[in-house]
N, C-alpha and C positions, 0 to 999 in steps of 0.2 A: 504494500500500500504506500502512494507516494503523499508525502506530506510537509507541506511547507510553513512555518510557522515561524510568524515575525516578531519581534521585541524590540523597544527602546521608543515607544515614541514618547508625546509629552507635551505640553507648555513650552513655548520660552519666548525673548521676547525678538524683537529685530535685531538683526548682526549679532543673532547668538550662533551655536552649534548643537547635532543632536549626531547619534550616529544608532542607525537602526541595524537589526542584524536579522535574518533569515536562518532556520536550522532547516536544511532540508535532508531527507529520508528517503528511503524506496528507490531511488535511482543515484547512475552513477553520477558524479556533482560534476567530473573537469568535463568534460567532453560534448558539451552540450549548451547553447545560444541559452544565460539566463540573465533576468531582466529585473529594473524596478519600474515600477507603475506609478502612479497618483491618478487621485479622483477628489476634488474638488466639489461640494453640495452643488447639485442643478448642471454639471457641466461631466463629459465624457470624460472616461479614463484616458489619459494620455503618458507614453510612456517618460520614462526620464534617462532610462543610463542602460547600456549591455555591458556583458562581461560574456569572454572564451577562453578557457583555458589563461585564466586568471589576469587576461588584459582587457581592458575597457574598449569596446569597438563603435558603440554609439553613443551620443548623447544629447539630448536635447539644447536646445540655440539657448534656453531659460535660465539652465543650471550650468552653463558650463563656465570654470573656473573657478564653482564655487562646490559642486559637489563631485564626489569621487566615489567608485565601485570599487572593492577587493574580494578576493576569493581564503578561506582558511581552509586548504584542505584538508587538516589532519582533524579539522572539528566539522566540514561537511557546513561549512558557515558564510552564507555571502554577506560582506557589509556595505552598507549606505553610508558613506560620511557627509553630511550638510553642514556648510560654514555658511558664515554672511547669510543667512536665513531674512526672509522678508515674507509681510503678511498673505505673499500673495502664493507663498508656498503651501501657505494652510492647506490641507488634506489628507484622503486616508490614504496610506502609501503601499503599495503589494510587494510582493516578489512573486515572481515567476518564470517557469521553465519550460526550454523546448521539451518535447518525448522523441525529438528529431539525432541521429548523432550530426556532429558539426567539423569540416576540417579547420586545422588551425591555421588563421590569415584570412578566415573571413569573416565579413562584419556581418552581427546581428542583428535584425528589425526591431524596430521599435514600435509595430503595430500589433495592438491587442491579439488578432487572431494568429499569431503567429505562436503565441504560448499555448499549453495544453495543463499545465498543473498552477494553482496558483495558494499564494494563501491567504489567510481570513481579512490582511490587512491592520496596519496600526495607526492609529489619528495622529498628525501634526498638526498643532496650532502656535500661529506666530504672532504677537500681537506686537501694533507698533508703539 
């Protein structure tokens, strides 16, 4: 059974930091396009960041320079690091994963239907 489950989100305020982490299970973690998400009240899920075999291949025009993907493989653990946070980050943020295998050097999509597993999601809220 594949299961992904996220931790760390929170409160905080502008120009702070949060770093959320994914544990995922049931499949194998390097080898495979996985992703974070966000979904914002009233507006589509949109993605934010890939990672392949433990390097970052996408990321959205919104977050870039400010946030960062890494992979822990000996804990099965992807993280989200957000700096310089702003209100407009607010959201509940996923991770998710291909069921595809992937070679290494190619970039991963950053559209929803491209994942098959996801998990339950954790709230960020940014207040300025």
């Amino acid at each position: 059974q594949v299961q992904l489950v996220e931790s760390g989100g929170g409160s905080v305020q502008a120009g702070g930091s949060l770093r959320l982490s994914c544990v995922v299970s049931g499949i194998t973690f390097a080898n495979r396009c996985m992703a974070w998400f966000r979904q914002a009240p009233g507006q589509e899920r949109e993605g934010v960041t890939t990672i392949l075999y433990g390097k970052s291949t996408s990321n959205a025009d919104s977050v870039k320079g400010r946030f960062t993907t890494s992979q822990d493989y000996a804990k099965s653990t992807l993280y989200l690091q957000m700096n310089s946070l702003k209100p407009e980050d607010t959201a509940v943020y996923y991770c998710a994963a291909s069921s595809r295998f992937a070679w290494a050097g190619r970039d991963c999509s950053l559209e929803v239907g491209r994942y098959d597993f996801w998990g339950q999601g954790t709230q960020v809220t940014v207040s300025s």
